[in-house]
Backbone and ligand atoms as CSV (ligand in chain L), in Angstrom:
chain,resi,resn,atom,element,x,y,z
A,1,UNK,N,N,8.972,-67.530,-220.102
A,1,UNK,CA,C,8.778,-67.658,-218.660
A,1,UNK,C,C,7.843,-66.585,-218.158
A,2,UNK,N,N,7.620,-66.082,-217.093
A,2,UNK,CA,C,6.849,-65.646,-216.330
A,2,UNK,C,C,5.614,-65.729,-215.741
A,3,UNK,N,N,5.164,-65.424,-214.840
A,3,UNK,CA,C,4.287,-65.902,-213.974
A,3,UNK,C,C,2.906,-65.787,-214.622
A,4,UNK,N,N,1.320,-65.993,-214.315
A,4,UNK,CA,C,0.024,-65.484,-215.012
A,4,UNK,C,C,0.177,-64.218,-214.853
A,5,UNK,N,N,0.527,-63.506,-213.871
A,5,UNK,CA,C,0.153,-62.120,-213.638
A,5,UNK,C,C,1.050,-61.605,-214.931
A,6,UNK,N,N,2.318,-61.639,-214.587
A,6,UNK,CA,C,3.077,-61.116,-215.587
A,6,UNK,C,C,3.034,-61.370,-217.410
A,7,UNK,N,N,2.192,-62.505,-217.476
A,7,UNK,CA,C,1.364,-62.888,-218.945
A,7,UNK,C,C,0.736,-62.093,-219.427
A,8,UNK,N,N,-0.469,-61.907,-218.440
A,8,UNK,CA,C,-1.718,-61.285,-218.894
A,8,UNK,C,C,-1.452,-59.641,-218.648
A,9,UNK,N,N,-0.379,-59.200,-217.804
A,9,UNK,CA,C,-0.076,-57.800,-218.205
A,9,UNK,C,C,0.751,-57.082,-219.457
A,10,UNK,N,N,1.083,-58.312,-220.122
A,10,UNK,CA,C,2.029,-58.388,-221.347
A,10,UNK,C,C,0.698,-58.311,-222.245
A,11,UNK,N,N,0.149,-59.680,-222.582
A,11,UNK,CA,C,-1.549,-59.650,-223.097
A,11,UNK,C,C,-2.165,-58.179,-223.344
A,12,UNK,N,N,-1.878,-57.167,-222.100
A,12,UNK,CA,C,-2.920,-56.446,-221.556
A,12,UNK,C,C,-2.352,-55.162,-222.725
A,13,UNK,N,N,-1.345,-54.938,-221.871
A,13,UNK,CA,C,-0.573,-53.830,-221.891
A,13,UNK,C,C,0.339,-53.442,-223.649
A,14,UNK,N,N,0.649,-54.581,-224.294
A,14,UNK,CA,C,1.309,-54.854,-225.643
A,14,UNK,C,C,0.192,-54.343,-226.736
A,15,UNK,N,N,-0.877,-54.783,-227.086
A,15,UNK,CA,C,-1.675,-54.770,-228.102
A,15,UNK,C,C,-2.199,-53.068,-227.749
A,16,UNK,N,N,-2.501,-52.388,-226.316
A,16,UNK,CA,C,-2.975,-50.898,-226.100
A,16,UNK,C,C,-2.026,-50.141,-226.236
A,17,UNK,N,N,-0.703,-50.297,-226.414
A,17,UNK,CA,C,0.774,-49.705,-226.378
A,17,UNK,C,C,0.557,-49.628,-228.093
A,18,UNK,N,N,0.518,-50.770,-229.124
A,18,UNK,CA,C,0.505,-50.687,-230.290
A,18,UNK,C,C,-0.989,-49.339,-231.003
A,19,UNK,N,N,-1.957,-49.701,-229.971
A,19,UNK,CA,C,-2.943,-48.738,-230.622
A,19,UNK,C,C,-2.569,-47.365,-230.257
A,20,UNK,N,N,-1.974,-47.322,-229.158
A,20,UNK,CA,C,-1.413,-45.738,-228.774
A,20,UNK,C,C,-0.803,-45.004,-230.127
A,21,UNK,N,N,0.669,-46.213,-230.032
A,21,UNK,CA,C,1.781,-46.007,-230.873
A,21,UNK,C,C,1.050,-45.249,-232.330
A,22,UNK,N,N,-0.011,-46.312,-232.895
A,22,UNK,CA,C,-0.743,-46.028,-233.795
A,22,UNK,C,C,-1.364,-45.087,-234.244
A,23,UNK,N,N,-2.464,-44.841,-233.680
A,23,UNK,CA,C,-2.737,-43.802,-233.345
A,23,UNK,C,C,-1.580,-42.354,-233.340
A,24,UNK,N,N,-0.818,-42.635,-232.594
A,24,UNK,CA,C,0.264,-41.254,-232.861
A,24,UNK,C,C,0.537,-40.872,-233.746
A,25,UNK,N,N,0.999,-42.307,-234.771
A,25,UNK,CA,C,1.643,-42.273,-235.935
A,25,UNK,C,C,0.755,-41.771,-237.031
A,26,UNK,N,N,-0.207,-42.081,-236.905
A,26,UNK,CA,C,-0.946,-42.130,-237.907
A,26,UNK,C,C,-1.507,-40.439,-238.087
A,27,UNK,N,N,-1.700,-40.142,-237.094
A,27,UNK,CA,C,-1.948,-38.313,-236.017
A,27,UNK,C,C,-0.922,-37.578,-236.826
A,28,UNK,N,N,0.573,-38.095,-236.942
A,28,UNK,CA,C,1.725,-37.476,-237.699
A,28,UNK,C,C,1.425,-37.462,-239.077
A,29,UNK,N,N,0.764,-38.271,-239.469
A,29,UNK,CA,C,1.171,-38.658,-240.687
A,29,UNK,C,C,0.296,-37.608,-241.568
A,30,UNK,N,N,-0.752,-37.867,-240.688
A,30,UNK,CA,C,-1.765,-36.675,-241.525
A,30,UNK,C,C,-1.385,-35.520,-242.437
A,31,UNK,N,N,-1.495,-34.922,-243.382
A,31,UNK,CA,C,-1.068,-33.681,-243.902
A,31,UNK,C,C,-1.978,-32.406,-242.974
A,32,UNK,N,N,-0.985,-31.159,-243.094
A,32,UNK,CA,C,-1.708,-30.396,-242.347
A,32,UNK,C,C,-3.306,-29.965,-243.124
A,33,UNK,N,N,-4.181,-29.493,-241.894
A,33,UNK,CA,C,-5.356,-29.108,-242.934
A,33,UNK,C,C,-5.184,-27.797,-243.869
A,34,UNK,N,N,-5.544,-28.498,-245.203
A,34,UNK,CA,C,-5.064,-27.382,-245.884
A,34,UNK,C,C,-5.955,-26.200,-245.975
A,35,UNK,N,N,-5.799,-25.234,-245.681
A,35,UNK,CA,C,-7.275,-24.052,-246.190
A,35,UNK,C,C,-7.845,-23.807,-247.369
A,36,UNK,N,N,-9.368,-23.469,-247.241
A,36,UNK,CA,C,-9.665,-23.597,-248.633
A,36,UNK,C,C,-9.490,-22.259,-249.057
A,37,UNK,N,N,-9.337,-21.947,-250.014
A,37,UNK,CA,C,-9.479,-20.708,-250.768
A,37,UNK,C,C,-10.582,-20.096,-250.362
A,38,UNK,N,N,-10.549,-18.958,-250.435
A,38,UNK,CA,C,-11.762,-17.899,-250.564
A,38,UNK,C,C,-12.231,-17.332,-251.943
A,39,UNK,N,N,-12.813,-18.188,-252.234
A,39,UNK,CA,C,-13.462,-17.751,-253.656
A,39,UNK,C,C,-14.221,-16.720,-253.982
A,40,UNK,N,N,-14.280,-15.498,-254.732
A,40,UNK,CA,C,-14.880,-14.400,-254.491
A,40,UNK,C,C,-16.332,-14.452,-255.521
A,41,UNK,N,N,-17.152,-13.409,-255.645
A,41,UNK,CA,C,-18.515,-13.813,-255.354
A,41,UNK,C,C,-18.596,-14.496,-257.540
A,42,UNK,N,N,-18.146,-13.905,-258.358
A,42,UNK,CA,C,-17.692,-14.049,-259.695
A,42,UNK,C,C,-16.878,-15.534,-260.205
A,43,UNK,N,N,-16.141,-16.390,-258.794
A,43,UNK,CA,C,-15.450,-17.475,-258.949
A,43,UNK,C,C,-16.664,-18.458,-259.098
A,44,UNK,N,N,-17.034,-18.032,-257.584
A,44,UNK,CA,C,-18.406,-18.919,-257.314
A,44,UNK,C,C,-19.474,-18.896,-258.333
A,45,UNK,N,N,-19.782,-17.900,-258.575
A,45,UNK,CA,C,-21.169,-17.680,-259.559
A,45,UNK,C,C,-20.379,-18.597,-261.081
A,46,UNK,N,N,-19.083,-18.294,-261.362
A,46,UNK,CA,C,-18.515,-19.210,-262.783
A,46,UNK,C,C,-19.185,-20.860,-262.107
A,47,UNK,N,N,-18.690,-21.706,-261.159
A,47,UNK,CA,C,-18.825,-23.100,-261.023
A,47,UNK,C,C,-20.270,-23.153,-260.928
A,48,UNK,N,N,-21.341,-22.225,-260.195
A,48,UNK,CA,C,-22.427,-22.921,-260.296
A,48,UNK,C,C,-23.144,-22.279,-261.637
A,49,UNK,N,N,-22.563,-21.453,-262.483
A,49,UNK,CA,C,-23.368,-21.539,-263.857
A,49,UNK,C,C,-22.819,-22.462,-264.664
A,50,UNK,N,N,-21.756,-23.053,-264.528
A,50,UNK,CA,C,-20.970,-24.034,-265.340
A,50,UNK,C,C,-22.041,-25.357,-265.276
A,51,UNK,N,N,-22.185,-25.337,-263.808
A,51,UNK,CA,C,-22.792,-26.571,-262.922
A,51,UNK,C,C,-24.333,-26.681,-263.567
A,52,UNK,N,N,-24.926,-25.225,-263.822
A,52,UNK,CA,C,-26.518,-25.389,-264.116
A,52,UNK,C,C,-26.872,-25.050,-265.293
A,53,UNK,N,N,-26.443,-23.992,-265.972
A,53,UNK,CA,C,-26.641,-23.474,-266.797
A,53,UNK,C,C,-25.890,-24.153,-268.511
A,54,UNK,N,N,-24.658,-24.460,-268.290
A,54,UNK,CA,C,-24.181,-24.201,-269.458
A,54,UNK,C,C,-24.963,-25.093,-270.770
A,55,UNK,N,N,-25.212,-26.741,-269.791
A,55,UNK,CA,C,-25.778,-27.003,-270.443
A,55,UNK,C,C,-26.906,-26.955,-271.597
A,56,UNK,N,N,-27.633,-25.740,-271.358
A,56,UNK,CA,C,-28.537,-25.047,-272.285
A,56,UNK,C,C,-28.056,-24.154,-272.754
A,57,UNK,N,N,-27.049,-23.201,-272.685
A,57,UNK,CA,C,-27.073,-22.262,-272.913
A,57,UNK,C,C,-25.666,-22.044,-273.620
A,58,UNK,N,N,-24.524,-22.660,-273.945
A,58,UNK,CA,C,-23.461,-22.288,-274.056
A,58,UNK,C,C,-22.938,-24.166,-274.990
A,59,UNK,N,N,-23.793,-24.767,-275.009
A,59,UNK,CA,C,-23.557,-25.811,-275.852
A,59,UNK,C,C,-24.076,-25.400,-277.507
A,60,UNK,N,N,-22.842,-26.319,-278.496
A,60,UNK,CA,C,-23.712,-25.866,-279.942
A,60,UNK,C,C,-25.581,-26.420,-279.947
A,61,UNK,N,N,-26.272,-27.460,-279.315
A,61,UNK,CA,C,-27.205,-27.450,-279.649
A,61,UNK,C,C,-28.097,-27.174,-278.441
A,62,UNK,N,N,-27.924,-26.598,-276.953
A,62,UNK,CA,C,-28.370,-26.015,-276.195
A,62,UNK,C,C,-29.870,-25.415,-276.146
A,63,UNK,N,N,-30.776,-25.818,-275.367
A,63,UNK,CA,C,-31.848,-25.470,-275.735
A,63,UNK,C,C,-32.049,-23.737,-275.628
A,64,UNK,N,N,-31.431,-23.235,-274.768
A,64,UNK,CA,C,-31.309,-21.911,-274.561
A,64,UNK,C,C,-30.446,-21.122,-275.431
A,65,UNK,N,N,-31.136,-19.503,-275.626
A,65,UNK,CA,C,-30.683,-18.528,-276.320
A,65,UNK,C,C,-28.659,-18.594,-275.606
A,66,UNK,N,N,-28.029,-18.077,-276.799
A,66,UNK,CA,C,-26.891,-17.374,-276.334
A,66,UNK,C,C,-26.818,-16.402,-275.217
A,67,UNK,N,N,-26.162,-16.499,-274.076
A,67,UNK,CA,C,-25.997,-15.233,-273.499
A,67,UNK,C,C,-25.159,-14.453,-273.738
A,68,UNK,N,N,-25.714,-13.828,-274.859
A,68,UNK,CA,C,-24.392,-12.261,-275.198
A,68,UNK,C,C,-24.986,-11.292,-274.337
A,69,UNK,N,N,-23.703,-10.307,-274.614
A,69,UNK,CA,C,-23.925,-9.317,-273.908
A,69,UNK,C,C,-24.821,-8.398,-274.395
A,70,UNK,N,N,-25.371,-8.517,-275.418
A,70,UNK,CA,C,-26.801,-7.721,-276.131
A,70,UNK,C,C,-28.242,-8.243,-275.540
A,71,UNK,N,N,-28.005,-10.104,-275.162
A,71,UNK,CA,C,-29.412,-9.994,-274.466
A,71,UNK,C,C,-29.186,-10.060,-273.487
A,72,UNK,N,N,-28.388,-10.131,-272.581
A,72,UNK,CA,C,-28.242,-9.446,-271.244
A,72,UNK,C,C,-28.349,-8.001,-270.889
A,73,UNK,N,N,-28.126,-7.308,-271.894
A,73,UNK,CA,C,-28.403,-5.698,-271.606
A,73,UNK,C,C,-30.228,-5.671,-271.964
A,74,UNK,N,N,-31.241,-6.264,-272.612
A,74,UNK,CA,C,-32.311,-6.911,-272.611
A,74,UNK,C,C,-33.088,-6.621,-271.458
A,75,UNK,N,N,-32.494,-7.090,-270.483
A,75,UNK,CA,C,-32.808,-6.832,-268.996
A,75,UNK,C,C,-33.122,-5.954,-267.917
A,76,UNK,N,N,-32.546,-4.799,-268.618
A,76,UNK,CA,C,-32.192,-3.228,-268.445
A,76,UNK,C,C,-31.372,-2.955,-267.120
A,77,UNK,N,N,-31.692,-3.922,-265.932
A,77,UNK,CA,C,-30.650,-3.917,-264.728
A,77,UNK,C,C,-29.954,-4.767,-264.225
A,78,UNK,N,N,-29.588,-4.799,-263.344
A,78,UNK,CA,C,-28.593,-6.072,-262.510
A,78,UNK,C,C,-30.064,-6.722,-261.802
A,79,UNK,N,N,-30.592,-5.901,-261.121
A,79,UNK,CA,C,-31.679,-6.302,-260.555
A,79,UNK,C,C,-32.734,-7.159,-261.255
A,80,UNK,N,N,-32.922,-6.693,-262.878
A,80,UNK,CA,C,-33.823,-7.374,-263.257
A,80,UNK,C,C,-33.613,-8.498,-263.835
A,81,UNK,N,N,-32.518,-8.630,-264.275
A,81,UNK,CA,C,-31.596,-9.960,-264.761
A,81,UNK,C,C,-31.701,-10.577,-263.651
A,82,UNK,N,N,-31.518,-10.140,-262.053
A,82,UNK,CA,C,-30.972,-11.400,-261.153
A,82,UNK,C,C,-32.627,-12.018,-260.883
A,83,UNK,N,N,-33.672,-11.057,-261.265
A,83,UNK,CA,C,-34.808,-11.387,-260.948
A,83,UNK,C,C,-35.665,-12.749,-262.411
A,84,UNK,N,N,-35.212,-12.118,-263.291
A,84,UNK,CA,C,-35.649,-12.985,-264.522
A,84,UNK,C,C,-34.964,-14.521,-264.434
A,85,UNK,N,N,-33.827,-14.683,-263.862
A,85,UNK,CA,C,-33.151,-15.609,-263.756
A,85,UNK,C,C,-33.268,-16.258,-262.429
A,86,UNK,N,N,-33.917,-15.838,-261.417
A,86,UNK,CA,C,-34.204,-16.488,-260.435
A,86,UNK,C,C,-35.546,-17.061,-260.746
A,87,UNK,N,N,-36.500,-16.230,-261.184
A,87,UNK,CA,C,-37.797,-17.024,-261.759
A,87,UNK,C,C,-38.136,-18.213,-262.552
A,88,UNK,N,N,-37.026,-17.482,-263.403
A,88,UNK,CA,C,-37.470,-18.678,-264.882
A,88,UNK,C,C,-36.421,-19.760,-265.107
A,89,UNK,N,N,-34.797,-19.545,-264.691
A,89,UNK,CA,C,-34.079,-20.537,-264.243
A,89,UNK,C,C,-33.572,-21.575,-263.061
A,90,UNK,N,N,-33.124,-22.710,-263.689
A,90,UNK,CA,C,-32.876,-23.108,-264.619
A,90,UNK,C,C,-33.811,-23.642,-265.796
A,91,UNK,N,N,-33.953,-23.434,-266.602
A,91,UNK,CA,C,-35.496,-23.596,-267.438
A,91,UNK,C,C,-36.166,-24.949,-266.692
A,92,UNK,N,N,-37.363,-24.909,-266.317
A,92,UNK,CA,C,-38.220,-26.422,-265.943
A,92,UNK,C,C,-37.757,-26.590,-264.459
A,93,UNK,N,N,-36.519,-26.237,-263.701
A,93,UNK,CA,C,-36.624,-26.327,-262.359
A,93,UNK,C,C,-36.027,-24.896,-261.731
A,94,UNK,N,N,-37.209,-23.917,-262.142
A,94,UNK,CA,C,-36.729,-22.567,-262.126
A,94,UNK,C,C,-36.609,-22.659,-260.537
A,95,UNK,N,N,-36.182,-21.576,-259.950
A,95,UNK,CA,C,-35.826,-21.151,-258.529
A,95,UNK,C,C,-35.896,-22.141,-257.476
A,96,UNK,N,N,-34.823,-23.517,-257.929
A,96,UNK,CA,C,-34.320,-24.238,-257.071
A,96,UNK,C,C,-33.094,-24.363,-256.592
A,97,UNK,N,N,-32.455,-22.762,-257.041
A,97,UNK,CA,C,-31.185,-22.503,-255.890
A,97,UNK,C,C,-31.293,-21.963,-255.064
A,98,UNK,N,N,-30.335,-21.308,-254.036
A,98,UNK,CA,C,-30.527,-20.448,-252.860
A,98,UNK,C,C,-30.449,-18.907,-253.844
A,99,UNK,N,N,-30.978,-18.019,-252.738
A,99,UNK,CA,C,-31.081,-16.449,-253.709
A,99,UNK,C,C,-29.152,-15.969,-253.848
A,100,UNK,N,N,-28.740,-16.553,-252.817
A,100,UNK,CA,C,-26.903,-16.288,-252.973
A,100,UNK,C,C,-26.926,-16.746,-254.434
A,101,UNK,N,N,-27.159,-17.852,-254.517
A,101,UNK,CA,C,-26.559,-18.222,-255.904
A,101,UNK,C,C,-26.976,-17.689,-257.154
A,102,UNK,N,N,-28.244,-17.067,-257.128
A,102,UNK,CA,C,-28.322,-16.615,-258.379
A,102,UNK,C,C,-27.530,-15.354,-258.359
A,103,UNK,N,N,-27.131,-14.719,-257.459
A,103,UNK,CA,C,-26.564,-13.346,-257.628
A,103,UNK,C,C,-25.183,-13.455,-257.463
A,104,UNK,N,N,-24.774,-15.081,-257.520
A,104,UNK,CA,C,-23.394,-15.178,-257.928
A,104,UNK,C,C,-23.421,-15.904,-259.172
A,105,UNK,N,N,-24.510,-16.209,-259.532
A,105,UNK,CA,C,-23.913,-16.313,-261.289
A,105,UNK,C,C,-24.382,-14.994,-261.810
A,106,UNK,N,N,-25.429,-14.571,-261.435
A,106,UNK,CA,C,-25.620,-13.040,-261.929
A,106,UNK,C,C,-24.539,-12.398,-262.421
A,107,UNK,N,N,-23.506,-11.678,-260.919
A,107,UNK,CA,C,-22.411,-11.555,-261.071
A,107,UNK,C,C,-21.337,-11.792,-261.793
A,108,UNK,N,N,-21.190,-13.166,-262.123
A,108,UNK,CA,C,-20.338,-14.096,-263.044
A,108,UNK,C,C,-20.764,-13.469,-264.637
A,109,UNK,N,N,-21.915,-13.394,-264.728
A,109,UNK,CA,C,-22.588,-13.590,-266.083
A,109,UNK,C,C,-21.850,-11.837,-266.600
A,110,UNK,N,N,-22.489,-10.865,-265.237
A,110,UNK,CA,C,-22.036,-9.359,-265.486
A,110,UNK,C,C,-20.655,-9.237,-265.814
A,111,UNK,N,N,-19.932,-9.716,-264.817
A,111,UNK,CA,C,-18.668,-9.773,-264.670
A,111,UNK,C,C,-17.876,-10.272,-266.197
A,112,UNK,N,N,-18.129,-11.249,-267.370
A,112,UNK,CA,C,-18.164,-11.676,-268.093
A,112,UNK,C,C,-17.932,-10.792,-269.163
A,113,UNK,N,N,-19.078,-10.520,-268.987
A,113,UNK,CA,C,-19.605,-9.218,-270.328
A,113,UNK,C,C,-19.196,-7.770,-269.691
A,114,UNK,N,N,-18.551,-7.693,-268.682
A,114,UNK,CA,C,-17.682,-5.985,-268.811
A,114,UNK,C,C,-19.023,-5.033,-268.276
A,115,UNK,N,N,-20.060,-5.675,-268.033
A,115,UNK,CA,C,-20.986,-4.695,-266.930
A,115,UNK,C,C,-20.406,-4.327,-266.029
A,116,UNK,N,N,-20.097,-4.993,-264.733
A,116,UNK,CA,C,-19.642,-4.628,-263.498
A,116,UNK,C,C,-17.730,-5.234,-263.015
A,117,UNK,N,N,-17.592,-4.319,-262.600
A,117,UNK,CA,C,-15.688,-4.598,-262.087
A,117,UNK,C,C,-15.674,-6.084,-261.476
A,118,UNK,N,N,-14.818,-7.096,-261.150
A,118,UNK,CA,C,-15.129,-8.140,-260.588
A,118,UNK,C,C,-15.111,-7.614,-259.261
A,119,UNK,N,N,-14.784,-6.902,-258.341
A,119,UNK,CA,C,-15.082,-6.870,-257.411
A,119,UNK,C,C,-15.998,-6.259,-256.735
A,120,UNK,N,N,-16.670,-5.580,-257.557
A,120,UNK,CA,C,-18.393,-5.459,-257.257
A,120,UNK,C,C,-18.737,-6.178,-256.721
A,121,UNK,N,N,-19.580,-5.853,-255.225
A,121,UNK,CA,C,-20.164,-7.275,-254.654
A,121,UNK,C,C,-21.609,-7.106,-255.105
A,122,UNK,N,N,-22.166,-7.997,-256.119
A,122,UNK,CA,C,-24.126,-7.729,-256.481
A,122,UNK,C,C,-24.545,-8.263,-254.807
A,123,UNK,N,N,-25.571,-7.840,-255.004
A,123,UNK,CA,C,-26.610,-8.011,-253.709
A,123,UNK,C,C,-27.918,-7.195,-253.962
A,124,UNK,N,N,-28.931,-7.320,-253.081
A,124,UNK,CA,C,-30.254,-6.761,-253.087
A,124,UNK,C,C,-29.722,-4.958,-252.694
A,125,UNK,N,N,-28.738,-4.941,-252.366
A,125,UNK,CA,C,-28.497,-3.059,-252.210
A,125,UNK,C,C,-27.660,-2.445,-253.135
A,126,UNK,N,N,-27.392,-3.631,-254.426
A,126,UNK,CA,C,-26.127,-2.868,-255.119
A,126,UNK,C,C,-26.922,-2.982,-256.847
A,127,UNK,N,N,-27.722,-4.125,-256.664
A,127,UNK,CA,C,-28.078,-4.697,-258.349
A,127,UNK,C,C,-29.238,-3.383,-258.680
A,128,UNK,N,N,-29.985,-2.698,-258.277
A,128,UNK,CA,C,-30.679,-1.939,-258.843
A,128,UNK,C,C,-30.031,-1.029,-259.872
A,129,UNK,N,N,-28.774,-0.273,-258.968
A,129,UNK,CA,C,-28.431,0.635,-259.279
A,129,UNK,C,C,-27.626,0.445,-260.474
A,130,UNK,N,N,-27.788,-0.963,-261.141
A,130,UNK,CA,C,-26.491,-1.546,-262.176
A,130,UNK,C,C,-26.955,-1.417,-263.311
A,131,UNK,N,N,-26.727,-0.323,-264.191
A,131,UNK,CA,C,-28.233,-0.425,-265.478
A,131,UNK,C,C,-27.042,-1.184,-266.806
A,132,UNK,N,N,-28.012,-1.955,-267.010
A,132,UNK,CA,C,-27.233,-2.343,-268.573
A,132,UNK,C,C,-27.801,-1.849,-269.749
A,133,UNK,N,N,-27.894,-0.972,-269.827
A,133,UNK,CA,C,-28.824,-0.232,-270.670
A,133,UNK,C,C,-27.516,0.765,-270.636
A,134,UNK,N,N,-26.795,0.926,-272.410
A,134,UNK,CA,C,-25.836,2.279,-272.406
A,134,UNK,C,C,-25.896,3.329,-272.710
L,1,HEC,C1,C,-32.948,-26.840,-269.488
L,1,HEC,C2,C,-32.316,-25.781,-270.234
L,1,HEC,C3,C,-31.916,-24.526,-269.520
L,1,HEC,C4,C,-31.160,-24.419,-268.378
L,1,HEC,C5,C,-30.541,-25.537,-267.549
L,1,HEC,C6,C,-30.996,-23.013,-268.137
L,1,HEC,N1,N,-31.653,-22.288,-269.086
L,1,HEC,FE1,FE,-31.711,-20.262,-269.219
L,1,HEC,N2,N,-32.979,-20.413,-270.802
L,1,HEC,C7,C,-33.411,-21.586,-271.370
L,1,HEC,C8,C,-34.402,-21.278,-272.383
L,1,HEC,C9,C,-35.137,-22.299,-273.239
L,1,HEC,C10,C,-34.536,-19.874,-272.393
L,1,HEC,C11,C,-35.504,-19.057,-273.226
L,1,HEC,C12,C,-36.755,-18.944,-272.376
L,1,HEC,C13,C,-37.814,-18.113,-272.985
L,1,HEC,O1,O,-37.576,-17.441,-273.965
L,1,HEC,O2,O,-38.920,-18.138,-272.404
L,1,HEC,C14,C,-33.615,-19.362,-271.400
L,1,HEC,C15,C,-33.431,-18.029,-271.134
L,1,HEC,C16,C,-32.517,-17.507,-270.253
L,1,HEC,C17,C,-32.221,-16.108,-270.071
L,1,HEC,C18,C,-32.892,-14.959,-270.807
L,1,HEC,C19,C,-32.286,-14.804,-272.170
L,1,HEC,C20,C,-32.973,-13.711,-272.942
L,1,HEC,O3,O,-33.248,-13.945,-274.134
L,1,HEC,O4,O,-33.242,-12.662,-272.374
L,1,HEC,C21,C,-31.260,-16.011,-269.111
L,1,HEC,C22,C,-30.612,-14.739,-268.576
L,1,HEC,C23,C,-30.966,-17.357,-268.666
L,1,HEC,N3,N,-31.739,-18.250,-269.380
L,1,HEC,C24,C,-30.058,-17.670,-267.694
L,1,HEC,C25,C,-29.877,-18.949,-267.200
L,1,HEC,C26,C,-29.077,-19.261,-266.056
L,1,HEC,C27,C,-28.294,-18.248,-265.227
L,1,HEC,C28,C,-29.156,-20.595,-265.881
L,1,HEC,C29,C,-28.543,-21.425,-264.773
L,1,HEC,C30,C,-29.087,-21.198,-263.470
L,1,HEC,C31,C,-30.008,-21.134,-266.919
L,1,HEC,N4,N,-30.428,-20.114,-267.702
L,1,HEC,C32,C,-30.278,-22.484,-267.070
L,1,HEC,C33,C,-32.981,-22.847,-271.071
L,1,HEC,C34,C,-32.226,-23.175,-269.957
């Protein structure tokens, strides 16, 4: 029963009540946002040398030398390692990361081999002073 008016406010009012409802529910349902970690500069520099590097360098038939810690000391600094490796890597699409990133695999690579503490932060005011040379 009921009149047109009272139809079409049923019509009206029923289906925007369900998207509300919806909407709410769905608002609840969400998980909270979770935070991301703060990855420190040695976490980061591990995923993007994993990401670019390993492939040459850490596979048995890898086109690239081993990175031990003998030819990394090669280098004589933090500075000149982060510089040789920003130039010439990744071999064939050398210095197509941001300069952060090479001085977080830098880091990673130091950090690795017992050059620098992990919480050394490398940067353009800290890598000079980093000699790998013993
Ligand atoms: C496509 C293969 C390839 C990729 C990818 C690659 N490298 Fe290399 N890398 C080489 C080769 C080949 C050499 C030797 C180059 C030479 O002697 O001129 C080398 C040399 C090096 C050296 C110097 C080693 C030494 O003997 O002193 C370092 C350090 C290095 N790579 C770091 C990296 C880092 C860090 C990345 C990731 C950003 C990377 N490489 C990605 C192939 C690669």
């Amino acid at each position: 029963m009921g009149g047109p008016v009272h139809r079409y406010a049923l019509r009206l009012v029923f289906p925007l009540l369900l998207i509300v409802l919806g909407a709410a529910c769905r608002h609840r349902a969400m998980p909270a946002e979770i935070p991301k970690p703060k990855l420190d500069q040695v976490a980061r520099g591990e995923i993007l040398y994993n990401a670019h590097c390993t492939n040459c360098h850490d596979l048995e038939k890898g086109i690239g030398p081993r990175l031990t810690k003998d030819v990394l000391a090669t280098h004589v600094s933090a500075l000149a390692l982060f510089n040789y490796t920003r130039r010439s890597m990744p071999y064939a699409t050398e210095s197509s990361l941001a300069a952060q990133e090479y001085w977080d695999m830098t880091a990673y690579l130091l950090s690795l081999h017992g050059f620098i503490k992990r919480d050394v932060v490398l940067g353009p005011e800290t890598a000079e002073g980093i000699s790998l040379v013993e």
